[in-house]
N, C-alpha and C positions, 0 to 999 in steps of 0.2 A: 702786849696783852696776849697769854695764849690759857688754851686747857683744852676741856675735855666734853666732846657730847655725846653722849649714852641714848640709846631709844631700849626702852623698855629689857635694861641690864647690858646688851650690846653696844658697843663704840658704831655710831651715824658712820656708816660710810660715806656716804658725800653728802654735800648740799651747802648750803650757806648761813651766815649769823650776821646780823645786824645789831648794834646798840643804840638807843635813839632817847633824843634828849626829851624835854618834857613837852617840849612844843611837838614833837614826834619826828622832826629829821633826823636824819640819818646820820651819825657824827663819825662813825667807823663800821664796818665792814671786813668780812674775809670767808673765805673757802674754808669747808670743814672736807679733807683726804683721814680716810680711816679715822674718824672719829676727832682727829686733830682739830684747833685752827688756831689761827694766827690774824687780829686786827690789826690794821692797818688805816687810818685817818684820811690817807691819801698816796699818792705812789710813792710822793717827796718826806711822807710825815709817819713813821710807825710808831704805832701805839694809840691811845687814847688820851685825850684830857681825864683829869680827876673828875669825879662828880656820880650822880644816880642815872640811872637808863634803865628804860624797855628796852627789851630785848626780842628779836625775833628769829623764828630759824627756818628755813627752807628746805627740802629734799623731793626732789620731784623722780617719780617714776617717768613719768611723762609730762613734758613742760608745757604751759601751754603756747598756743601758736602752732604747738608741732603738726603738721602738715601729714597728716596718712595716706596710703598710697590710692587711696580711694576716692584722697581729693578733701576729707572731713577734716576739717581745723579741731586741735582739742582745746578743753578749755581747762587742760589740765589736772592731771592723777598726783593728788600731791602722797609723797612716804609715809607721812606724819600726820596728824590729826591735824584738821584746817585751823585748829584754835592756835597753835604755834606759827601762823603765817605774818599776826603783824600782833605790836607789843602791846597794842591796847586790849587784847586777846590771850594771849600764850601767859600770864601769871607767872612770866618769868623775870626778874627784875637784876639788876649790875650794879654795887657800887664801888667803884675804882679809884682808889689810894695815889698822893703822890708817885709812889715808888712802882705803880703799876699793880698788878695782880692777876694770881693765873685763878680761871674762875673755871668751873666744871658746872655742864648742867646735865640733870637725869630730867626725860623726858619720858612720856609713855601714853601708851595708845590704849586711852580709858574710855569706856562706853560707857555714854550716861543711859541712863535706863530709870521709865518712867512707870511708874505703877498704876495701872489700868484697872 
């Protein structure tokens, strides 16, 4: 399983993607390099089973944990809008074909905005 993640018309330089079953684990996984990525099931298994999945995606400016030199833990700058952090969130959905599928997703950094 591979394609393509776009933020808001640009190829994701880094970060990661998850596709996750309905109970919400995690069933495969992989690195997004220049916008790329490629799942993987496990180190021994590439690809994905067939079936539907949420999906998530990650890109962090600054991960949390990261340790600044001032001693502050962050709790994390994420790239993306926090709604794409986990699949019951990001309205992104997977459905994967015996024969696999290269899936592309366009993402973007939309401001809700409330009328006052």
């Amino acid at each position: 399983m591979t394609g393509v993640v776009n933020f808001d018309g640009k190829t994701l330089e880094q970060g990661s993607i998850s596709f996750h079953d309905a109970s919400g684990t995690t069933v495969a996984m992989g690195l997004i390099k220049n916008g790329y990525y490629r799942l993987d099931q496990s180190a021994s298994y590439r690809g994905i089973p067939p079936g539907s999945y949420g999906v998530s995606i990650l890109s962090w400016i600054e991960r949390p944990g990261t340790e600044a030199s001032d001693g502050r833990v962050s709790k994390g700058i994420s790239l993306i809008p926090q709604k794409y952090l986990t699949p019951e969130t990001s309205g992104l959905t997977a459905d994967v074909g015996k024969s696999g599928t290269r899936l592309n997703f366009d993402i973007q950094n939309q401001v809700d905005s409330v009328a006052k």
